[in-house]
C-alpha positions, 0 to 999 in steps of 0.5 A: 500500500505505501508504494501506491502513494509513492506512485501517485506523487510521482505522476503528480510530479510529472503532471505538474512539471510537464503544466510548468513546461508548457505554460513557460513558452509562448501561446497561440489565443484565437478569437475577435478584435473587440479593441485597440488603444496605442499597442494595446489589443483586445480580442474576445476569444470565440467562445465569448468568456474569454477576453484578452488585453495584450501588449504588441511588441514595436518588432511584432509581425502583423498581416491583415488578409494576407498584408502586412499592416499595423496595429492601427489597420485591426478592426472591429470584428476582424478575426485574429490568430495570435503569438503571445510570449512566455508569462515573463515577457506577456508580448504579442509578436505576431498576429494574423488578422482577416476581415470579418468579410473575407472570413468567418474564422480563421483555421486554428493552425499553429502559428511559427514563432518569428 
């Protein structure tokens, strides 16, 4: 019975390091701009519970329907993809946005790290 406790820490070891791991790197947050202020950008993920206000990097790489464009060109509506860094350094550094006309969503495919 006591190596069956031993078992149990072990894995919640593992599960709890692998969580560490995978919340260090940079993550991808799907959804709809709702705002944007200075290199400020609020997006409202698809599901609609979930609202994040990020920093845009000055060197973040931003296209709008396939071209590249400023943070200033995002709209009301569009949908975006984007590259949020690690918790120690919360910057957007990509963003793939697409009008609300030309797309219903975007393909939740993972973005490359530029």
């Amino acid at each position: 019975m006591r190596f069956w406790h031993l078992g149990l820490l072990l894995v919640e070891g593992a599960v709890s390091l692998t969580c560490t791991a995978l919340e260090s790197g940079p993550k991808q947050v799907c959804g709809t701009v709702v705002g944007t202020l200075n290199d400020t950008l609020v997006v409202r993920e698809f599901d609609q519970r979930t609202s994040h206000t990020d920093r845009v990097s000055r060197s973040a790489v931003i296209t709008r329907d396939g071209r590249p464009a400023k943070l200033a060109d995002l709209k009301l509506g569009d949908s975006v993809q984007m590259l949020v860094g690690s918790p120690q350094r919360p910057l957007v550094t990509k963003i793939v946005a697409t009008t609300a006309q030309h797309s219903t969503r975007p393909s939740p495919r993972r973005l490359q790290q530029h």
